[in-house]
C-alpha positions as CSV (number, residue, x, y, z in Angstrom):
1,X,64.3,138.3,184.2
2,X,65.0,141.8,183.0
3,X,68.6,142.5,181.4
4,X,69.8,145.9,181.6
5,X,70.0,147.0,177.7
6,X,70.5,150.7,177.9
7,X,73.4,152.3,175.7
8,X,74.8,156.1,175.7
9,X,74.5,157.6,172.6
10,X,77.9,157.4,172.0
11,X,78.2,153.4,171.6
12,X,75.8,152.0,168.6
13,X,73.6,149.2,169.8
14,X,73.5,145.6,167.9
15,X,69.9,146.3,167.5
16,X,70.8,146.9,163.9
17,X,71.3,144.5,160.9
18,X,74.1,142.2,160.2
19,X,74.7,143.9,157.3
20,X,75.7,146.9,159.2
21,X,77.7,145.2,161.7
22,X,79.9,143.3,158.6
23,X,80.3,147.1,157.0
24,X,81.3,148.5,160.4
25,X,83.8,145.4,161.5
26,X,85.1,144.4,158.2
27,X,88.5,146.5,158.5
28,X,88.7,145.9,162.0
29,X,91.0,143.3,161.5
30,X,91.6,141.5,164.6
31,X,88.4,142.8,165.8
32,X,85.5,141.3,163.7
33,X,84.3,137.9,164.5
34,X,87.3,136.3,164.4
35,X,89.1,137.8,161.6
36,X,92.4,136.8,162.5
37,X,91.4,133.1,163.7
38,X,89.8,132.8,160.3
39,X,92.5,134.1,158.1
40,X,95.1,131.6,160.4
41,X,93.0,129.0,159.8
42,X,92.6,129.5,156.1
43,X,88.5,129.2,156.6
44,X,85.8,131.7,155.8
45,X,72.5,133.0,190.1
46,X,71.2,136.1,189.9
47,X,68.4,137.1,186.9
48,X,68.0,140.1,187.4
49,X,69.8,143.6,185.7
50,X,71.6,144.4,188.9
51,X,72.7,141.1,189.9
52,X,76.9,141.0,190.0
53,X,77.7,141.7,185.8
54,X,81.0,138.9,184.9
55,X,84.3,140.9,186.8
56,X,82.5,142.0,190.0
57,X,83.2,141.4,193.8
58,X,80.0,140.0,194.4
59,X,78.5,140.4,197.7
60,X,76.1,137.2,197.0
61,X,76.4,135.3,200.4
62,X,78.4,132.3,199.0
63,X,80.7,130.9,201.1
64,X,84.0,131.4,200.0
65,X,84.9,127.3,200.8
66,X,84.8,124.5,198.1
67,X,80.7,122.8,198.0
68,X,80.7,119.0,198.0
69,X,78.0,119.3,195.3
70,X,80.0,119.8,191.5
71,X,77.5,121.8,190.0
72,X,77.4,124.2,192.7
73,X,81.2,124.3,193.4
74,X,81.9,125.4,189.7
75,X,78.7,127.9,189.7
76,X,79.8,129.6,192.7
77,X,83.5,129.9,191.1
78,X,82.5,133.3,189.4
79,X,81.7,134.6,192.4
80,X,84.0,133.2,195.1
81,X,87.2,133.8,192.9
82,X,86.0,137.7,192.3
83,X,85.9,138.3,195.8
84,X,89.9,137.9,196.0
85,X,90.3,141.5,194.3
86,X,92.3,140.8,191.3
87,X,93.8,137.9,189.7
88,X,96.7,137.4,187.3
89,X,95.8,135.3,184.1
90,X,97.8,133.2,181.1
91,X,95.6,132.8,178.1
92,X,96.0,129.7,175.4
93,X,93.5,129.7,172.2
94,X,93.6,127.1,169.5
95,X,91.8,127.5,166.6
96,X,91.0,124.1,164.3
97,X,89.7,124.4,160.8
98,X,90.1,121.0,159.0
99,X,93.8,119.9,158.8
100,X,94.5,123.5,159.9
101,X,95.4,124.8,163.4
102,X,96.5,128.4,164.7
103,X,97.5,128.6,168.3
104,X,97.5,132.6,170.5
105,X,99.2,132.7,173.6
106,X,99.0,135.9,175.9
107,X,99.0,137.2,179.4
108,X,97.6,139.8,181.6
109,X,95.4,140.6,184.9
110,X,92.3,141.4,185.9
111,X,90.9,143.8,188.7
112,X,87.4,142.8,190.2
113,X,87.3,146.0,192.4
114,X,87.3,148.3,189.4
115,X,86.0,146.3,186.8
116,X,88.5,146.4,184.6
117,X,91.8,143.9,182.7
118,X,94.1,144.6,180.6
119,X,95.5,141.2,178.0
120,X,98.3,141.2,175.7
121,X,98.1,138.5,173.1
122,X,100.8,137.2,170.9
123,X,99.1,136.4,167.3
124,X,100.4,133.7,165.2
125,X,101.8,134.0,161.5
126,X,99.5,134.2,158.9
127,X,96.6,136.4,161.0
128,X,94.9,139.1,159.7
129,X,96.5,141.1,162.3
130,X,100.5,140.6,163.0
131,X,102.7,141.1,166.5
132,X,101.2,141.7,170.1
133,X,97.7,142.6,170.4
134,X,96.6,144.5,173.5
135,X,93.0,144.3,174.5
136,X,91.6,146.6,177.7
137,X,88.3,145.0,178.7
138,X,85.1,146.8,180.6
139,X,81.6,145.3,181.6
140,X,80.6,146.0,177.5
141,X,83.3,147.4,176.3
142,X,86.7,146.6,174.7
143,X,89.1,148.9,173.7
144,X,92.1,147.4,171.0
145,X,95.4,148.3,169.8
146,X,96.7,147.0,166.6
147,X,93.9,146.3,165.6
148,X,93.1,147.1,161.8
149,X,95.3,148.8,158.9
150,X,93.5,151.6,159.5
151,X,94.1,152.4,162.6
152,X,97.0,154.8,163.4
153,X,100.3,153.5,164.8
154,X,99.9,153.8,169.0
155,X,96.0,154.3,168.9
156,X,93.2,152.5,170.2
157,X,89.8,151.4,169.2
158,X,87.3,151.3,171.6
159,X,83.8,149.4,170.5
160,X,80.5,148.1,172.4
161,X,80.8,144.4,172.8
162,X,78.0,144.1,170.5
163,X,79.8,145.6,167.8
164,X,81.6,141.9,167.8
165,X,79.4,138.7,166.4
166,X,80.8,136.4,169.5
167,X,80.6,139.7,172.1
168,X,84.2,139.7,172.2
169,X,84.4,136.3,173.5
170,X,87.6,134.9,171.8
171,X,87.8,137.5,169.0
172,X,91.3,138.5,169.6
173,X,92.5,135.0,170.3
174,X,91.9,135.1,174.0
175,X,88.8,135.0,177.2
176,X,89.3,137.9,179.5
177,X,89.1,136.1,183.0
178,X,86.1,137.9,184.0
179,X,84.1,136.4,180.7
180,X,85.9,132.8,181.2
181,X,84.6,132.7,185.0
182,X,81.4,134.1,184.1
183,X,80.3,131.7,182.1
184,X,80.8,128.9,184.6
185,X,77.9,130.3,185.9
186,X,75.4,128.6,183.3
187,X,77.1,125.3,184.0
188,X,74.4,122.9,183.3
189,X,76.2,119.8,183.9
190,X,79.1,118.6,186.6
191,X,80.9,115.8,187.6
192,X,84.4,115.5,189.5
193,X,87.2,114.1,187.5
194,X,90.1,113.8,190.2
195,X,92.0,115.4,192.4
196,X,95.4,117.2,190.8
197,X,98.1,119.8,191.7
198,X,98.6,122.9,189.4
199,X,101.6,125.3,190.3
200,X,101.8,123.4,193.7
201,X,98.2,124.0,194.3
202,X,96.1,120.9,195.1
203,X,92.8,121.2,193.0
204,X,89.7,119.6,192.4
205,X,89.1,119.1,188.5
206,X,85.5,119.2,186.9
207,X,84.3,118.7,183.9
208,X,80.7,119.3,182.3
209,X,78.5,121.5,179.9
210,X,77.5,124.9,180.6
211,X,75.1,126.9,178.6
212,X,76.1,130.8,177.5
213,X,72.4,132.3,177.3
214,X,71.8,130.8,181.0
215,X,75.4,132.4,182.0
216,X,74.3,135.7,180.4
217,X,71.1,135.5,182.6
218,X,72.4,134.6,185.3
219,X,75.3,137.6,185.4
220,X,73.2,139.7,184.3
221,X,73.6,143.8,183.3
222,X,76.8,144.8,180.9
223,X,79.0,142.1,182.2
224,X,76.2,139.7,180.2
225,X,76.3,141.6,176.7
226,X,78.9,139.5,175.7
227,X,78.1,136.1,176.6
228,X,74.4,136.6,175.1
229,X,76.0,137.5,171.7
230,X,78.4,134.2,172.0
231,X,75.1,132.3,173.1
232,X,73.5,133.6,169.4
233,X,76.9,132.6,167.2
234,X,78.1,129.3,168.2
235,X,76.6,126.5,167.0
236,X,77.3,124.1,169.6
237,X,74.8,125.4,172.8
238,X,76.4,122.4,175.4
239,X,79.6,124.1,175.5
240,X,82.0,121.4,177.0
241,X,84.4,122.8,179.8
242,X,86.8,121.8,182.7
243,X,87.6,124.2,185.5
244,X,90.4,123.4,188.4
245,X,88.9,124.9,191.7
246,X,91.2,125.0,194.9
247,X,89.8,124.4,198.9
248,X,88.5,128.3,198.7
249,X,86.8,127.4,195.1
250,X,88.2,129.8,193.4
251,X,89.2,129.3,189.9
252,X,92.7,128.0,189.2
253,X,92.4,127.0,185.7
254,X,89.4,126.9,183.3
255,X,89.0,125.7,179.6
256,X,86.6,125.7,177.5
257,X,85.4,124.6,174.1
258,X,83.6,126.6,171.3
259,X,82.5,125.8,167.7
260,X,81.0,128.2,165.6
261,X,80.7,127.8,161.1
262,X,83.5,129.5,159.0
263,X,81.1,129.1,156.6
264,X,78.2,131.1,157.3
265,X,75.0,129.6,158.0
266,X,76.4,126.1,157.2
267,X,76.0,123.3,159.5
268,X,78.3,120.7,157.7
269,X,81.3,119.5,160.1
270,X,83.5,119.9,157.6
271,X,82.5,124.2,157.8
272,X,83.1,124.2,161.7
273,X,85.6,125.9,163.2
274,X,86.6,124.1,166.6
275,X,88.4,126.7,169.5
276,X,89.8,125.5,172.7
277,X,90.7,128.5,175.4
278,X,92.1,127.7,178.2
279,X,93.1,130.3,181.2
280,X,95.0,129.9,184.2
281,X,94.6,132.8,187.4
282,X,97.2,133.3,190.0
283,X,98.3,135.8,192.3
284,X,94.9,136.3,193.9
285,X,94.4,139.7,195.6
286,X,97.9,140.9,194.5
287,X,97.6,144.3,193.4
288,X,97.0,145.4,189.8
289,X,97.4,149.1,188.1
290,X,95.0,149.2,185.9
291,X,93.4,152.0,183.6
292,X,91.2,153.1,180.4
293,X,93.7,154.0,177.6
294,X,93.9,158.0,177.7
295,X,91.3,159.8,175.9
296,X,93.2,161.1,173.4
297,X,94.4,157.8,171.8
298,X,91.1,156.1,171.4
299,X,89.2,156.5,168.0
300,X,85.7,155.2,167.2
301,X,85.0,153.2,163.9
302,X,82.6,154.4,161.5
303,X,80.2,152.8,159.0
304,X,82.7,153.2,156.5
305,X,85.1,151.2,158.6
306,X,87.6,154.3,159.2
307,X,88.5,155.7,162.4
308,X,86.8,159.0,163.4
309,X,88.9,162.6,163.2
């Protein structure tokens, strides 16, 4: 399996040390591996590089129907619900550190054609970062507003994925849909739990394990950058989920739960920070305007931590 690894010069690899990385991120508040979770919490089918990256239309030959087999009906998820075009999405992250909890909430969509969702996330009290958060996600690329004191009222950062220790994965208190589905695609384990109706939607529930580094491998090219850095950083490699597919078997609801030290390098429970992210999609194929932020609002963090000139 070859992963497409190549970077413009313009985007700094996380080929470099994680020394570098904490200089860069520090002051990007809401940004750096869970800066704002921490300080709420009070605590420290493809395989190859062109297969469809996490937010592509595939055209992989899966029926777009519901399998009778669970671990093949939540694998082909990714794919079957990216073929619908675009998808609206509600976002719910809690974050546990011993007796304390911190709960995001947020909402956006998410265009499959173009590649491309925009989330707005409400951060709790007490966060690094206060008010809305607004997060524009690419294959590899996330670009944030209000995200860090030192970045100007109305302006935008824009950093490679690997810039982030979890690849973006719930840094700013939310999945974008295209990561959350992706990663159904390393499902390791599956088993039906019942049938239920969301939003007036009868859906099969599952429930299982699915494994990050196998999801990265098996999305494959940008879309995976992210998902192999969250493989690296939490310490729990079964990641437990549940995911709501409909008759089509597309995704209707998904959570999914993380655990990663808010200690560094410890491995006592008492250090572990537990997160639970749940999404739920509607709206299939209903159309989205979606866009980068304009050039001239997006800065680029230095070493130093400040935003470029």
């Amino acid at each position: 399996m070859t992963t497409n690894s190549t970077t413009t010069n313009s985007t700094p690899t996380f080929s470099t040390t994680a020394a570098r990385s904490a200089r860069l991120l520090g002051p990007v508040a809401a940004a750096a591996l869970l800066a704002a979770t921490l300080s709420a919490c009070g605590g420290a089918s493809g395989g190859s590089a062109d297969a469809s990256p996490a937010g592509t239309a595939s055209q992989s030959p899966v029926a777009d129907k519901l399998a009778d087999d669970p671990l093949t009906a939540v694998r082909n998820a990714a794919d079957i619900t990216g073929r619908t075009g675009s998808v609206q999405a509600a976002t719910q992250l809690t974050t546990e550190s011993g007796a304390k909890q911190a709960d995001f909430s947020g909402s956006g969509s998410y265009d499959y054609g173009k590649r491309i969702g925009r989330l707005e996330v409400q951060v709790p009290p007490g966060a690094a970062t206060t008010g809305k958060v607004v997060e524009v996600v690419e294959p590899g690329i996330v670009f944030l507003q209000n995200s860090g004191a030192k970045v100007p009222a109305g302006k935008w950062v824009k950093l490679d994925v690997r810039q982030l220790a979890d690849g973006n994965l719930i840094s700013n208190g939310a999945t974008d849909p295209a990561t959350a589905a992706a990663a159904l695609r390393g499902v390791q384990q599956a088993s039906v739990v019942g049938d239920e109706t969301l939003n007036g939607v009868p859906l099969k529930h599952y429930k299982g394990t699915l494994d990050l580094a196998k999801a990265a491998d098996a999305t494959g090219g940008q879309g995976a950058y992210g998902l192999r850095m969250a493989a690296a950083t939490f310490t729990v490699k079964d990641v437990p989920f549940e995911a709501w597919l409909d008759a089509q078997g597309r995704l209707n609801k998904v959570t999914e739960f993380f655990t990663f030290a808010g200690v560094a390098g410890s491995k006592d429970a008492k250090d572990q920070v537990k997160v639970t992210s749940s999404l739920t999609f509607s709206d299939f194929g209903k159309p989205v305007q979606l866009s980068e932020p304009p050039a001239a609002d997006v800065v680029e963090m230095t070493e130093s931590g400040s935003p470029t000139k």
